[in-house]
N, C-alpha and C positions, 0 to 999 in steps of 0.2 A: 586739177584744183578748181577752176571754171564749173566743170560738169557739179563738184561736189556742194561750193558756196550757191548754185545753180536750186539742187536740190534742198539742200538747208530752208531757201530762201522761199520754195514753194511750198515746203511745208509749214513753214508759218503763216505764208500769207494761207494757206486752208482755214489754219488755226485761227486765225484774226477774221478772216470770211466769215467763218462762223461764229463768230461771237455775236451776230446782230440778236442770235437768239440765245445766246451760252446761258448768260444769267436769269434770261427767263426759266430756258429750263432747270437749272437749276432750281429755282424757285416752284416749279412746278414738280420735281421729282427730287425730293429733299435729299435722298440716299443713291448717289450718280455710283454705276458700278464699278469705276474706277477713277484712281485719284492721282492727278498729275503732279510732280515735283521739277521743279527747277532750283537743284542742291549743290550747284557745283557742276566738275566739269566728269567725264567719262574718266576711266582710269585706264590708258592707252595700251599699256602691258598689259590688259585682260585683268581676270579676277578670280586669278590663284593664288591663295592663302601663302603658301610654300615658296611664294617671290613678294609678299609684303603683303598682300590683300588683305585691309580691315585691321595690319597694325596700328594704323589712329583712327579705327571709327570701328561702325558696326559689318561685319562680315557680309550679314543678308543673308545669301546666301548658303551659307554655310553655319554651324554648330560650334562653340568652341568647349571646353571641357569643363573651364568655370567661366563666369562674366562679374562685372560689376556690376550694382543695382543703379539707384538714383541717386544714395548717399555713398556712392562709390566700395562701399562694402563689399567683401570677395561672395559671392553665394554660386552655386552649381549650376553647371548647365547640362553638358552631355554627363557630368561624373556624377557618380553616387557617393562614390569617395574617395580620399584622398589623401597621401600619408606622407610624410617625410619621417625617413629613416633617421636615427640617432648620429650616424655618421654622416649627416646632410650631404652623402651624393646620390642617394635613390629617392624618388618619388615615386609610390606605388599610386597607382589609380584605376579606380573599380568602374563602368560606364555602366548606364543603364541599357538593360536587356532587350529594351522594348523599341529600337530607335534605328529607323532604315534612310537610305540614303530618297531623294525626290524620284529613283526610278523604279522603288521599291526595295529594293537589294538592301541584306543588311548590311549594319556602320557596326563593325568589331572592333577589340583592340587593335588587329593587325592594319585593321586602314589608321589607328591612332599612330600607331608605331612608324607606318612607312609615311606618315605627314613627314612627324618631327625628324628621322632621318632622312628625308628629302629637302628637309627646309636646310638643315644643317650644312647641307652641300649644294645647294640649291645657286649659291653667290646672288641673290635678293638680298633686298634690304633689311632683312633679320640674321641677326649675331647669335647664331645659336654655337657658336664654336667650341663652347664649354660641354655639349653633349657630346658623354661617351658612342652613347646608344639608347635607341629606346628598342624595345623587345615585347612582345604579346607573350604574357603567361598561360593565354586561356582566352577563351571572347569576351570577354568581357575586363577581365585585367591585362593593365600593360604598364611596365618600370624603366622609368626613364633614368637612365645612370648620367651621375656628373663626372668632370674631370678632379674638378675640385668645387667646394661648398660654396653655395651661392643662392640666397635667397631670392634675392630678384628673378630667379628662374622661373618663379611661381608667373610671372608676369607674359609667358608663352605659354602658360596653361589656361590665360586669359583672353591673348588674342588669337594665338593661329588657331584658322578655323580645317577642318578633318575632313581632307580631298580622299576618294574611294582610291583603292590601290590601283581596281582594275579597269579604270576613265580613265588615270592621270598619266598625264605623255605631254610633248607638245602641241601645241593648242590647245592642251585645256582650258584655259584663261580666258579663252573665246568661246568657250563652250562649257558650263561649270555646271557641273552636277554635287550638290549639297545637301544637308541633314537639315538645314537653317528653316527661317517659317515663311520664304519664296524663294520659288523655281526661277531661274530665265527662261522667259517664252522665245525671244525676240532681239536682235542688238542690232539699230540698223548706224553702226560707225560714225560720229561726227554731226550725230540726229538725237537718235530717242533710243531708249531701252523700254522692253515692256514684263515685267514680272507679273508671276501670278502666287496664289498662296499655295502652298504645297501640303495637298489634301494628307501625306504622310506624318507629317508635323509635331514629331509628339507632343511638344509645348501648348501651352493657349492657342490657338487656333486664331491666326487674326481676322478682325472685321471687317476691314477691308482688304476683297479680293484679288482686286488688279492694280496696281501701280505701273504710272508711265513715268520714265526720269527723261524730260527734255534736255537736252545738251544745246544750250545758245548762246548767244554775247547775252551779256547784260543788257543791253540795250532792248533787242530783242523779247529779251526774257520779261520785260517790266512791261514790255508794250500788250504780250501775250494775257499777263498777269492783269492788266487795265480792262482787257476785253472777256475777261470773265473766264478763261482757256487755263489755268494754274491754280493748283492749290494750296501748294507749300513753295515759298518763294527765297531763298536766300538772294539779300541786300546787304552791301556794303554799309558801314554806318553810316556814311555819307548819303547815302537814299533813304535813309531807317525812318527817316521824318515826314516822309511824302503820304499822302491818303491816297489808298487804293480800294475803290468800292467793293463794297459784300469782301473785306480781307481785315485783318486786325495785327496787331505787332506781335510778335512773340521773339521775347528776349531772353537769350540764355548767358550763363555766368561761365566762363572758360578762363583753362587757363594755358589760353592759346597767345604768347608773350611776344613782344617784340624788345631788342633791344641792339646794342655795340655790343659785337665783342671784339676785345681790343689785342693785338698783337704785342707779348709782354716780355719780348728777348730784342736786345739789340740790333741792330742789320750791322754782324760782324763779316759778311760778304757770305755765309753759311746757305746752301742749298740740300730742299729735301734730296732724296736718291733720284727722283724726277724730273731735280731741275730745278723747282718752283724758291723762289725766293723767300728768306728766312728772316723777319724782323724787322723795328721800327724804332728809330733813336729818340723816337718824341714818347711815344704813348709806353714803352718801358720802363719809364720812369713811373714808378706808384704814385706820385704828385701829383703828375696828370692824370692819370686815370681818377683818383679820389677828386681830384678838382673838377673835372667832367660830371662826378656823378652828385655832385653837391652844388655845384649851378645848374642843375638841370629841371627844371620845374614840373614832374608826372602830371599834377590838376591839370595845367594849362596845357599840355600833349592831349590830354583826355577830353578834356573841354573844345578845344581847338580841331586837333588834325580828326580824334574817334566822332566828334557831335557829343559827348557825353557818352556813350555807349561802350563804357570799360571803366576800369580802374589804375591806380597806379601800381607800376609794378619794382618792387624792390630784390627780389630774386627771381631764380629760374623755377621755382615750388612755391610761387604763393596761395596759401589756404588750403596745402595740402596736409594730410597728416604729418607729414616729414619737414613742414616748414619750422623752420625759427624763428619765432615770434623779433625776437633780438635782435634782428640785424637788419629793423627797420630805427630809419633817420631822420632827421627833419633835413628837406630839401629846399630847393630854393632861396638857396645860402650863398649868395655871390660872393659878400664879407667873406665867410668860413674858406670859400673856394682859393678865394683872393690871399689869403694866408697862407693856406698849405701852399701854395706855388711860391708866396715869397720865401717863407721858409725851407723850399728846396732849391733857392737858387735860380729861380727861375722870377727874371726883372725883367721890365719894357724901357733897355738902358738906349734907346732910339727915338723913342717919344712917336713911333707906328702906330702903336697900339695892338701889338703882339711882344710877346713875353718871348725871352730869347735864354740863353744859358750853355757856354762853354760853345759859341758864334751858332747854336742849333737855335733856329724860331719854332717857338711853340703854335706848331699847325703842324694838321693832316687831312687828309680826304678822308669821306665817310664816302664806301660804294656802296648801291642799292640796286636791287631789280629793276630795269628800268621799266618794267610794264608793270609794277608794282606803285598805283599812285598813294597807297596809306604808307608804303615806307619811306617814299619820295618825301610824304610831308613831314613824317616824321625828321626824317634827314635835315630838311628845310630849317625846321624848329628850331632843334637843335641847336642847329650854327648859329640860329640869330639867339640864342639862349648863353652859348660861352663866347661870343664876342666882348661883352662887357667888364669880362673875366680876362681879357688879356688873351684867349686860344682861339686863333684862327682856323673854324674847322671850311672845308671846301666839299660838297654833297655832291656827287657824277653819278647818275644812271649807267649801269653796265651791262652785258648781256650776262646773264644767271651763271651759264657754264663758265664764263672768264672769270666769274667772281668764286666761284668754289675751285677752279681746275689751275688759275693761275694768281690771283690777288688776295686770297683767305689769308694767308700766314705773312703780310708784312704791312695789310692796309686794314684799316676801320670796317666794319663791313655790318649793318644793320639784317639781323639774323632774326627768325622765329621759330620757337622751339616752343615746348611745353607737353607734356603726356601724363598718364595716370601710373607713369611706373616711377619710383626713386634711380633707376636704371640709368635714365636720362641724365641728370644728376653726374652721376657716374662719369660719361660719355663724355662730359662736357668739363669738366673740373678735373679729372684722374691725369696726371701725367703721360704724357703723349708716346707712342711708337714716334721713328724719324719722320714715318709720313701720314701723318695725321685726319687727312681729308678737312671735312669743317666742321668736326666733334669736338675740339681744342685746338681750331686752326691755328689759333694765337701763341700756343705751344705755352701755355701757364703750367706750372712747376712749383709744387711744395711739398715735401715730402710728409709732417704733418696731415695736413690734409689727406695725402695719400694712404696715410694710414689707417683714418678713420674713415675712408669709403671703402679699402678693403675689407677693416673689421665689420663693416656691416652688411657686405655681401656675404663673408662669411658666417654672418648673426645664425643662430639656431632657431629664430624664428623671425618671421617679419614686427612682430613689435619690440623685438630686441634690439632691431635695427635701428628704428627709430630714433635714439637718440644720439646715434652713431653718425646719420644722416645730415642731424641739427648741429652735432659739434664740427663736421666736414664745412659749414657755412659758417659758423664763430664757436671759440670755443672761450673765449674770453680774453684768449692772446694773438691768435690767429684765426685763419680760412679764408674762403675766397669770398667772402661778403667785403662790402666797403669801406668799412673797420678793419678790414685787412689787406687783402692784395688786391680788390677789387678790379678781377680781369675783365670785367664787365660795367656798364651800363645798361642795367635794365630798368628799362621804360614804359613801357604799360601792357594792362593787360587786356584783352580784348573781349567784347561782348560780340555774341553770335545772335545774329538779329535777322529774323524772318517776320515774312507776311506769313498767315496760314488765312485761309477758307474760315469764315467767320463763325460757321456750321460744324467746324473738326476741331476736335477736342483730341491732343499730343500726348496727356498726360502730364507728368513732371520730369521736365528734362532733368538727365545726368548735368556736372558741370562738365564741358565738352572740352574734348584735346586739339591739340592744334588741328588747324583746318582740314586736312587729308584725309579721302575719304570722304562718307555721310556720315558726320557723327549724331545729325540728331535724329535717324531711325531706330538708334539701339533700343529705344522703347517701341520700333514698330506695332509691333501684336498687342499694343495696349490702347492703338489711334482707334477713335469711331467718328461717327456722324453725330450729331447731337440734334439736328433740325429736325422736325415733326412735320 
C-alpha cells in the first residue's frame, strides 16, 4: 500500500513539475495530442460489459447494438435492424456487415449471442434472467428469445456492449478488446488509463486521438487541474463555483437522484432467509412517511447541501418520458405535515417535542455512506427540516456494505438511483422476493401497483407502456407516489458539473444517469479542439 500511494504521488508531482510550462504550451500548440480526464474513479472489476461494464454510462470501449442519442431517443448503433416479434419473446436483430473488433477480427452475431448468454450467467450486475437464449442465425442476424414478454428488454440492447467470443475468459476486464471508437493501450491500476482511437471504428471517427483517464483524490485532481495538466475535470457541486484558469463549467442535467427510502412493514421480529432484519414500527405508518415528505423543503436541499447545481426531486423518473407529471406537490408544508400526523394519532402527549403514539416516539435514523459528504448533508438537512414537525430523525454515517448487507430493510437509508431505463422503476417499487437486497429493501407491497408494472413490461411496445408506468406512480387512487404509499422520500436531483479545457467543445450532453461509470463520454466521437 506504501509502494502504491508512493507511486500515485510521484506521478503527480511530474504532473504538477510540469505545469511551469503546461499552459504555455498549450497556448502555443492549440490541438495537444492528447486529452486528459479526471471522471471518476477506475472501475476495479475491469471492463467487461458481461459483469456491468458501461450499464450506467458509456461502454468506450465497446459497441452496443442500439444507444441513446442527446434527447435520449432509441437510434442504432451496431444493428441495422431490429424487430420484435408479435408474441414479444423474440427480438430479431440484423448487425451491420462492415464492423471488426479493435484487433481486426470480425464482430458477428455469434460474438452478439455469446455476450448476451454470458452476461445472463455471468452473476454481474445485469438481470438478464428473463433470457431464454440468444442464438446466431447467420453473421449477421441473431434472436434473442424471452421467457416471458418484456419490453424493458429493449434496454440491454442499449447497454451491454459485444465482448469477442474468442478474447473473452477471465481477465478479460483487464484486458478488453472492443468494436467501440478506443482501444486500451495501457492501465497502470490506481493511476491512469491511457486509450487511443481505434483506427477500425466504423462510426465517426473521433478527433481526438489519445485520451489519458487520471485516477486521483479530488484533492489532487483540482490541484493537477490548477496547473494546466487536465482537461475534463468532474467537481462535486460544492467545488462547481471555484475558477480554474484556461477551464470553463460545463453543467449537465441528470437524473442522478438522491433520496429515503423508507422501510414500510412492521418490525414483527421477521428475518430475511439471511438473517437480516425485517421492519420499522415508525416509518410503517404512511403518516410518517407522507409527513416526511411534505416537511421536507427540495429548494433549500438544492440551494444549500447541491450550491444550486440540481433540481428538486419528487419521484424516482423525473423528466423522463415515463414520468407523471401528477404526482408532483407543494412542499414545504410543516402545517399539512403537522396534520397528517395529528390525524394519525400521532401526539407530543410529553411536551419533548417528538410525537409519540401507542408509547412508540416518532424518530429513526437515517444511515448514509459515511465517505459520502453530499449524502451526510443531505442527511443533516433533513433532520433539522422534520424537527419542527414533531419527528425526531437521527443521521449516522455507516460503512456502505453494512448499510446494504445488514441495515437496508428496517432503517432509513439515503439511497441514489436514477437510469435511462423505466426497468429501474420496476426494481424499486414491484413487490419484493423474501430477500430483496436494496432494490425494495424496505419491502413496500401493493398489489395494484404491481399490476401495472407488470402490464407494462409486458406492453407490446415501449410507448404502450408508458402510460402503464405513470399509473404505477398514481393512478388517481393509488401508487407509490406521496399521494399514495409514499415508500420514499425523494429529494433532489443532481447536476453533473465539470470543468472542461476552455478550447474543447463536448458537444450536447445527454441528460446523464446515475454517477457510475463515464457517463459524459457517450458523445465522445463528437469532442474537438476549437482553438486556432
Amino acid at each position: 500500500m506504501q509502494t502504491i500511494r508512493l507511486t500515485i504521488c510521484m506521478g503527480l508531482c511530474v504532473l504538477l513539475l510540469a505545469a511551469g510550462c503546461g499552459r504555455q504550451q498549450q497556448e502555443s500548440h492549440p490541438l495537444p495530442a492528447s486529452l486528459t480526464l479526471a471522471v471518476g474513479g477506475e472501475n476495479p472489476e475491469g471492463y467487461d460489459p458481461t459483469l456491468g461494464w458501461g450499464s450506467y454510462g458509456n461502454p468506450l470501449f465497446h459497441s452496443t447494438l442500439l444507444r441513446r442519442d442527446a434527447d435520449l431517443n432509441i437510434v442504432p448503433d451496431l444493428a441495422a435492424t431490429w424487430h420484435l416479434a408479435t408474441d414479444r419473446l423474440t427480438w430479431t436483430v440484423t448487425i451491420r456487415p462492415d464492423v471488426v473488433f479493435a484487433d481486426g477480427s470480425p464482430l458477428t452475431a455469434r460474438d452478439v449471442a455469446y455476450t448476451f448468454n454470458t452476461a445472463a450467467v455471468a452473476g454481474g450486475v445485469l438481470d438478464l434472467a428473463n433470457l431464454e437464449k440468444a442464438e446466431a442465425l447467420n453473421d449477421i442476424t441473431v434472436q434473442l428469445r424471452l421467457k416471458q414478454p418484456d419490453i424493458t428488454f429493449i434496454h440491454y440492447l442499449i447497454t451491454l456492449g459485444i465482448v469477442p467470443e474468442r478474447l473473452h475468459g477471465p481477465g478479460y476486464g483487464r484486458r478488453p478488446v472492443g468494436s467501440g471508437p478506443y482501444k486500451l493501450v495501457r492501465w497502470d491500476e490506481g493511476q491512469q488509463m491511457v486509450v487511443e482511437a481505434n483506427p477500425y471504428y466504423y462510426g465517426v471517427q473521433p478527433a481526438i486521438k489519445r485520451l489519458i483517464f487520471l485516477f486521483a483524490g479530488e484533492d489532487a485532481a483540482l490541484a493537477a487541474a490548477r496547473a494546466g495538466k487536465i482537461d475534463v475535470l468532474s467537481v462535486p457541486s460544492s467545488l462547481a463555483t471555484r475558477e480554474i484558469p484556461g477551464m470553463k463549467l460545463h453543467v449537465v442535467k441528470s437524473v442522478d437522484n438522491r433520496g429515503l427510502m423508507f422501510p414500510c412493514v412492521p418490525d414483527t421480529g421477521d428475518k430475511t432467509p439471511h438473517g437480516l432484519v425485517v421492519g420499522n414500527d415508525v416509518t410503517a405508518d404512511v403518516a410518517i412517511r407522507r409527513a416526511v415528505n411534505f416537511a421536507i423543503n427540495r429548494q433549500a436541499l438544492v440551494d444549500g447541501v447541491l450550491n444550486g447545481f440540481g433540481r428538486p426531486a419528487f419521484g424516482p423518473v423525473d423528466d423522463l418520458p415515463w414520468d407523471n407529471q401528477a404526482i408532483r406537490f407543494k412542499d414545504n408544508d410543516a402545517e399539512k405535515a403537522g396534520i397528517i400526523l395529528t390525524q394519525a394519532g400521532w401526539l407530543d402527549v410529553d411536551g419533548d417535542g417528538v410525537r409519540e403514539k401507542d408509547g412508540i416516539k416518532a424518530e429513526f435514523t437515517i444511515v448514509y455512506n459515511a465517505t459520502d459528504s453530499l449524502r451526510q448533508g443531505l442527511a443533516l438537512a433533513v433532520a433539522d427540516m422534520l424537527r419542527p414537525v414533531g419527528i425526531r430523525a437521527m443521521p449516522r454515517g455507516e460503512n456502505w456494505d453494512r448499510i446494504k448487507n445488514e441495515l437496508v430493510h428496517s432503517t432509513v437509508v439515503v439511497f441514489g438511483f436514477g437510469g435511462h431505463s423505466p426497468l429501474e422503476m420496476y426494481k424499486l417499487f414491484h413487490s419484493p422476493g423474501p430477500e430483496p437486497s436494496y432494490w425494495n429493501g424496505g419491502f413496500y407491497t401493493n398489489g395494484v401497483v404491481d399490476g401495472y408494472l407488470d402490464q407494462a413490461r409486458a406492453a407490446s411496445s415501449f410507448a404502450d407502456a408508458i402510460p402503464l408506468w405513470q399509473k404505477a406512480q398514481w393512478d388517481g387512487q393509488t401508487g407509490f407516489a406521496v399521494a399514495g404509499d409514499a415508500p420514499w422520500a425523494w429529494l433532489v436531483n443532481l447536476d453533473h458539473t465539470y470543468y472542461i479545457n476552455q478550447c474543447l467543445d463536448v458537444g450536447r450532453s445527454q441528460m446523464e444517469p446515475h454517477g457510475h461509470g463515464w457517463p459524459i463520454t457517450a458523445n465522445i466521437n463528437e469532442w474537438q479542439w476549437t482553438c486556432e
